[in-house]
C-alpha positions in Angstrom: 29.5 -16.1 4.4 26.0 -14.0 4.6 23.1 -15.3 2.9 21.5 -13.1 0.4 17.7 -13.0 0.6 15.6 -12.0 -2.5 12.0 -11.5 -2.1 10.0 -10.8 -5.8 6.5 -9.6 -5.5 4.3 -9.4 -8.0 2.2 -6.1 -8.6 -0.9 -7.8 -8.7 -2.0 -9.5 -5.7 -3.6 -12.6 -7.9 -0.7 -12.9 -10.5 0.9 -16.3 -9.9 4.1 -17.1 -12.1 3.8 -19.6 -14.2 6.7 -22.5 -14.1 8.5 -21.6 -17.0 8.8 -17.5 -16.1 10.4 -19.1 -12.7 12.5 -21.7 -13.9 13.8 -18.2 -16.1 14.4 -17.0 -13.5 16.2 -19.1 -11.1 18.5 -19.7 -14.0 19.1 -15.9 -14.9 19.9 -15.8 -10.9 22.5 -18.5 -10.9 24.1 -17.4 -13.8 24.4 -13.7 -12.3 25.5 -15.0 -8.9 28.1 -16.8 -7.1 25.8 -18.7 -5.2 24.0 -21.7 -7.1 21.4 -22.6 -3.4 17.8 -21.0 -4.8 15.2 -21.6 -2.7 11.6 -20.8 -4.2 8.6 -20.9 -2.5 5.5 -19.8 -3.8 2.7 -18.6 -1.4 -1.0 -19.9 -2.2 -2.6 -16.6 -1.1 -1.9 -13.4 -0.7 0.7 -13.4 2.6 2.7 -10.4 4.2 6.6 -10.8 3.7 8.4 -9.1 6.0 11.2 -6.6 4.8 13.0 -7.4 8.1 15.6 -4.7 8.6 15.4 -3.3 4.9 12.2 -1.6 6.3 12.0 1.8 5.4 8.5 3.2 5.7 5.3 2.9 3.8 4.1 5.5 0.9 0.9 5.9 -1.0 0.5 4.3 -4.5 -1.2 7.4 -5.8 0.5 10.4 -4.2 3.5 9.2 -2.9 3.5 10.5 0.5 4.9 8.5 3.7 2.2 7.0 5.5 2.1 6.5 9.3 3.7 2.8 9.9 1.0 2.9 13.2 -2.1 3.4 10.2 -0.8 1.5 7.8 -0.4 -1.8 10.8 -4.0 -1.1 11.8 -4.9 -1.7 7.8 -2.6 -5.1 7.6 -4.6 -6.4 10.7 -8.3 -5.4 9.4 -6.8 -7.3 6.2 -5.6 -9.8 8.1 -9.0 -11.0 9.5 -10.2 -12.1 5.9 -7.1 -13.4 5.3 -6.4 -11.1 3.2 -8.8 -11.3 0.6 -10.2 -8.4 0.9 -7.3 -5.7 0.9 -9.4 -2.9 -0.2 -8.0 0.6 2.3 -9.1 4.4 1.4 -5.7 6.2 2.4 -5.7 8.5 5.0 -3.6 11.3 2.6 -5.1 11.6 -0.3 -8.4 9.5 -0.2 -7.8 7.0 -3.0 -9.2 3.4 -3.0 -6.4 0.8 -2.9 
């Protein structure tokens, strides 16, 4: 049997769930599925999840076009030295602050 892997992000990078959203949650997602194993974890700061092989590129917020996966790994690494506290980019296609 395959596991199924479920990765909710939230849309701000400082929005943290509070227990009773989650607890909806997990209980909306075992009534909906088959399987009843939830794992939740909970990151204490802002941390890159990988998409794995669901990848499919990366596109601007504000205009929507593809960015280059080589640009936008450059970006996640000058992030990464602040541990990502400071995640503000300019993007390289339309110049908006992100």
């Amino acid at each position: 049997m395959s596991d199924y892997i479920m990765k909710i992000i939230p849309n701000h990078e400082k929005s943290i769930p509070l227990i009773k959203e989650r607890t909806e949650l997990e209980n909306y997602l075992r009534m909906v599925t088959s399987n009843k194993e939830l794992i939740d974890h909970l990151y204490d700061e802002v941390t890159f999840i990988d998409s794995g092989s669901n990848f499919e590129g990366i596109k601007c917020n504000f205009c929507l076009k593809e960015l280059e996966t080589e640009w936008w790994s450059d970006q996640m690494e000058l992030c990464s030295l602040s541990n990502f506290k400071d995640i503000s980019i300019t993007t390289p296609c339309c110049n908006s602050n992100a």
